[in-house]
N, C-alpha and C positions, 0 to 999 in steps of 0.2 A: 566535653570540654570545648568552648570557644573561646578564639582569640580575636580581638579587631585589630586590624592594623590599618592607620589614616596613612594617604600621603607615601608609601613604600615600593618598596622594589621587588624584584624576583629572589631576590639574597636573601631577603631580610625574612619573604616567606617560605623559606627551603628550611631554614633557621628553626622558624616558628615551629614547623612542623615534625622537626626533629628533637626541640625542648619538651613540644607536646608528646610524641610519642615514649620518651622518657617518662614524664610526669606522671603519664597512667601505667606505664610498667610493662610498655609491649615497642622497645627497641627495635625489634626484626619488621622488616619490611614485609608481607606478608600478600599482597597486592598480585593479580596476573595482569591489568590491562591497567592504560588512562585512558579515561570517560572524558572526553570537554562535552560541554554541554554549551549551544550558543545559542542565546536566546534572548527575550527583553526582559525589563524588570516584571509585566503583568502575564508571564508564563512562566517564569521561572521557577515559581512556589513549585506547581507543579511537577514541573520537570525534574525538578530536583527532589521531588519526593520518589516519581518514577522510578530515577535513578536509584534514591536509595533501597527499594524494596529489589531491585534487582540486583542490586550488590551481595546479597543474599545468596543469589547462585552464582554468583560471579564480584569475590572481594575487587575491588577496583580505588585508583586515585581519581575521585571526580574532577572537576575543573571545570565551574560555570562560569563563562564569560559572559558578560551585561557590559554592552555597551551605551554608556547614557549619554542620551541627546544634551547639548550648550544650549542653551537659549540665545546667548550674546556673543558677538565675536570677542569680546575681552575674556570669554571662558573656554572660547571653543583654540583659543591659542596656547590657552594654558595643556599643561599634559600634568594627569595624575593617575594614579592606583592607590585605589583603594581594597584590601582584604581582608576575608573575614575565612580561620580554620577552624574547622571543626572536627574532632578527633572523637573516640569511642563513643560512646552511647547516641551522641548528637550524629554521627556518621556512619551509621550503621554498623559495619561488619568494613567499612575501609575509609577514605579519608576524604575529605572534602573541605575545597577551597572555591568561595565565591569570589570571584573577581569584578568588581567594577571599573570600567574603564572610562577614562574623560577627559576629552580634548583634543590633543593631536596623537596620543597612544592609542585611540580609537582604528585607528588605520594603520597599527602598527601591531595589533593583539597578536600573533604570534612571535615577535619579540618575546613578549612579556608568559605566554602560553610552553613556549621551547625548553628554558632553561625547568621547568616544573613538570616535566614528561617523565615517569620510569625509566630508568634505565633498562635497556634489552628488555623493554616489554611491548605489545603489538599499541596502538592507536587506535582510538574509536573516535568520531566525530560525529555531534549529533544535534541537528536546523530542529527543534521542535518544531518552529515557527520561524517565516521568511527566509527560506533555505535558498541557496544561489544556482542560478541556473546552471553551473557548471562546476560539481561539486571539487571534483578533484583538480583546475584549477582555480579553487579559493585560497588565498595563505596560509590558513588554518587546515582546509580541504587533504592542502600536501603534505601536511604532517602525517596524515591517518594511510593504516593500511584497510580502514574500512569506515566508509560514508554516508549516512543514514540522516533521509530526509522524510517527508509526509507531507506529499502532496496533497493529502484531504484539507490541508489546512491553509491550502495555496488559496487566494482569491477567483483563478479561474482553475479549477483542479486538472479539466479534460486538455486544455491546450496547456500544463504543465507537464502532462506527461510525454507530450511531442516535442517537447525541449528535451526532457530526461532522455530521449531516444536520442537526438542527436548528440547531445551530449555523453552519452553512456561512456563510462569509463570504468575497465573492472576495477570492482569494490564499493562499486553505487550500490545502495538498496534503497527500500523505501518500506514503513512503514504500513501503508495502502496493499502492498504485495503481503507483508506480513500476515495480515491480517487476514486472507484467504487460506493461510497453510490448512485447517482443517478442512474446509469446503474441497480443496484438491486432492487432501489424503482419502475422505470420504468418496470423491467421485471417482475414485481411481481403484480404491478395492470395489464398489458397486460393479466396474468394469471385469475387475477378476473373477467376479463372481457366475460371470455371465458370457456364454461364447458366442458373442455377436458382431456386427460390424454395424458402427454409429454413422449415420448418413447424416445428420443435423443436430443442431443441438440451440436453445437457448436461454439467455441468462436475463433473469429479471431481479432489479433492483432499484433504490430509491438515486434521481435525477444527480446529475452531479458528484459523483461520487465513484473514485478513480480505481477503487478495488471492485466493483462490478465490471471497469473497461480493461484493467488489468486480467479478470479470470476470464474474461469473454477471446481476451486475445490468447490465453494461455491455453485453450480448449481448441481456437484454431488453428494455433500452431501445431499442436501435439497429434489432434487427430486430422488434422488436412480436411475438415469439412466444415458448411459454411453457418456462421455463428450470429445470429439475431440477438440484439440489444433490446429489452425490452423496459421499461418504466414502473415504477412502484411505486405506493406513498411510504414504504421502510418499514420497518428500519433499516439500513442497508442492504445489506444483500437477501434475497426474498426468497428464491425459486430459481432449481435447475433445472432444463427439459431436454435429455439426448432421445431423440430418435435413433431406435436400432431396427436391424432387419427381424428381430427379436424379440419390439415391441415397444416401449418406452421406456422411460429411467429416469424418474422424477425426485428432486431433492429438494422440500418446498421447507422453509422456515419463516412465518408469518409473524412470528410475537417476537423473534430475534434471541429466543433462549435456546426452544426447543424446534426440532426439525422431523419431519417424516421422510424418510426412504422408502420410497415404492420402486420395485421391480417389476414385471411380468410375469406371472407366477409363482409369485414368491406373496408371501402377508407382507404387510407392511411394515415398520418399524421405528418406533421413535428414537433419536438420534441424538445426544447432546451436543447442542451448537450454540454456545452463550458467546456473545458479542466480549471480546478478551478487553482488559484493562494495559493501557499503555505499559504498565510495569514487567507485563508477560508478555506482551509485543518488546519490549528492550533486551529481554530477557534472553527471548528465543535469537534474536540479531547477532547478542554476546556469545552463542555457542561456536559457531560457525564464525570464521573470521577471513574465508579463502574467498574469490567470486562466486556468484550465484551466479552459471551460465544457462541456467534454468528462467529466472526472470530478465537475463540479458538476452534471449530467444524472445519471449513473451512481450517483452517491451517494443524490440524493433519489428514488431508482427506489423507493427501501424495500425493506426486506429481508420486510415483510407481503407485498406486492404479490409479492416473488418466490416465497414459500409459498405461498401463494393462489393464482395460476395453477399454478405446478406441480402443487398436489393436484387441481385442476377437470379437469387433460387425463391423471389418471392414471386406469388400469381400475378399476374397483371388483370386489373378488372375490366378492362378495354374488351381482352381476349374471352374472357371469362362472361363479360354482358354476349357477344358477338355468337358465341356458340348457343347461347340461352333462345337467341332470338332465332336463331336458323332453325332451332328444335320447334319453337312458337311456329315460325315462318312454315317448316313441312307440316308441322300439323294442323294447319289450315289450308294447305293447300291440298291434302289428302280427301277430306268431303269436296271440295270443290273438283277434284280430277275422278273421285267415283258418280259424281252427279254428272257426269259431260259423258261417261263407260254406258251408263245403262239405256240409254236410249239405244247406243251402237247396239248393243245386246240384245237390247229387245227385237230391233227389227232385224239382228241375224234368226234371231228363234223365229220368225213371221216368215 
C-alpha cells in the first residue's frame, strides 16, 4: 500500500501511516528500531532496497531522507515536504516513509525526521553515501544511539578514516569494518588452532580501499606486531600472511568467493569468503546496537603507527648490498693473500 503525500507535514504523515496500518488490518505497532536512511535521490533506490531485505531480521520504521538540491534562489527559499508511505507488501515486513526535502527545511531535516521516531525505541542512522565527518555531531547524527557510515564510498577513503579516528564517538561504525567480520572470525580461530607466537603478519588487498587498512590495523592492535600493507589488483581483500615461530598462517582469497586456509602442518582447506551484499552488512550493524570498542581500538591504532612499524621491521638494501660486497671483497682478497704466503713458505722449507 502507497500513499503520496505533496506539500505536508510531519502530522499529516503520522496520520497517513496510522490510516494505512488500519486499512491492511495490522493496527499493532510491531516495529524494534527507526532506520533514517540519508542519502541522494541516485542511491536511494538502493539503499532502500538494502534496508528492506534487512527488515526481515530486524522489522523496523524506515525513514529515507532526500535532500533535493533548488536550482534557483526563488526555490531554494521556498520550504517543502514532500512524502510517499509505504505499508505491507511494498514495505517489507515494517514501514517506510520516503522523505523529500526542499528548500530551506533542507537544513532543518531533523525537524521534520523527530516527530516520526518510535517511541522507546533505539535509533539507527545510516550516510550510504556523503556521510559527515563527525557523525554524532550531525542533527540527524544526535538522534541515533547508533551511526553507520561507509567510507569505501568516500572520494578519498584512506584520509577518511583519519577523520573517523578523530572524530570517533561511541556509536560510530562503519560499513568498511563490517565487512571484515569473517576475515577476523577466520584469522582468529586459525590462531586457536595453533600454539604459537605471531612475530609479523601481512595484509594484501586491492588500492584504496578502507577495509584492508581497517584489518591491517586491527591485527596490529590485537597482536602488538608489525603489519605490512601490501597492494592487489582485488577484489578486495586478497591475502593474509602471519608469521609465527611456528611457521606461517596464510588466508589467501584471489576470486573474492572462495578462500584457502594454509597452516603448517596442517592440509589445506577451502574456506567460504563471498564478498557480502550490503543488505547482510545492515543486517549484521542491526544486531548489536551497544559501541564496538573493538573497532574504536582498531581505528585509533593510526594509520602513521601502521607505516612506521612496518618500514622499522623492513631489510634495508643499502645494508643488505654492503654485506654482499664485503663477502665479494674477502673472497678476492683470499687468492690474493694465499699468492703473497707461498713464496714465504717455500723459502722456509729451502
Amino acid at each position: 500500500m502507497k500513499t503520496d503525500l505533496t506539500d505536508t507535514t510531519s502530522s499529516k504523515i503520522n496520520k497517513a501511516l496510522v490510516l494505512g496500518r488500519r486499512a491492511i488490518g495490522t493496527p499493532a505497532v510491531g516495529m524494534v528500531l527507526t532506520l533514517v536512511i540519508v542519502t541522494d535521490e541516485e542511491n536511494a533506490y538502493d539503499a532502500l532496497k538494502a534496508a528492506n531485505e534487512a527488515s526481515r531480521e530486524h522489522p523496523s520504521r524506515t525513514l529515507v531522507v532526500i535532500k533535493r538540491v533548488s536550482r534557483s534562489p526563488r526555490d531554494r527559499a521556498k520550504a517543502r515536504l514532500d512524502a510517499e508511505v509505504r505499508l505491507g507488501a511494498d514495505a517489507s515486513t515494517g514501514e517506510t516513509v520516503v522523505l523529500r526535502l526542499y528548500g530551506e527545511v533542507v537544513d532543518h531535516a531533523q525537524s521534520v525526521v523527530l516527530p516520526l521516531l518510535l517511541p522507546d525505541a533505539p535509533v539507527v542512522v545510516w550516510w550510504p553515501v556523503n556521510s559527515p565527518t563527525d557523525p554524532a555531531n550531525d542533527p540527524l547524527g544526535a538522534l541515533a544511539q547508533r551511526r553507520v557510515t561507509d567510507t569505501y564510498a568516500a572520494e578519498q577513503p584512506i584520509q577518511e578514516l583519519t577523520d573517523r579516528a578523530d572524530a570517533y564517538t561511541p556509536g560510530d561504525t562503519d560499513l568498511s569494518w563490517t565487512r571484515i567480520t569473517p576475515w577476523r572470525s577466520m584469522l582468529a580461530a586459525a590462531l586457536d588452532q595453533v600454539a604459537c607466537k605471531v612475530t609479523s603478519a601481512e595484509v594484501e588487498g586491492e588500492e584504496f580501499n578502507p577495509s584492508v587498512e581497517l584489518l591491517a590495523m586491527w591485527l596490529a592492535d590485537r597482536l602488538k606486531v608489525p603489519v605490512r600493507r601490501s597492494r592487489s589488483a582485488g577484489p578486495g581483500l586478497t591475502s593474509v600472511r602471519m608469521e609465527t615461530d611456528a611457521g606461517p598462517i596464510v588466508l589467501d582469497r584471489p576470486d573474492g568467493s572462495l578462500a584457502t586456509l594454509s597452516i603448517q602442518g596442517q592440509p589445506d582447506r577451502a574456506v567460504a569468503l563471498k564478498r557480502r551484499e550490503t543488505a547482510e552488512l545492515i543486517a549484521e550493524e542491526l544486531r548489536r546496537l551497544d559501541p564496538d570498542d573493538t573497532y574504536a581500538s582498531a581505528l585509533r591504532f593510526g594509520l602513521e603507527r601502521l607505516d612506521e612499524e612496518a618500514a622499522t621491521t623492513a631489510p634495508e638494501p643499502e645494508a643488505a648490498e654492503a654485506v654482499v660486497v664485503e663477502e665479494v671483497t674477502e673472497a678476492e682478497e683470499t687468492p690474493k693473500r694465499a699468492a703473497k704466503k707461498a713464496p714465504a713458505k717455500k723459502a722456509a722449507a729451502r
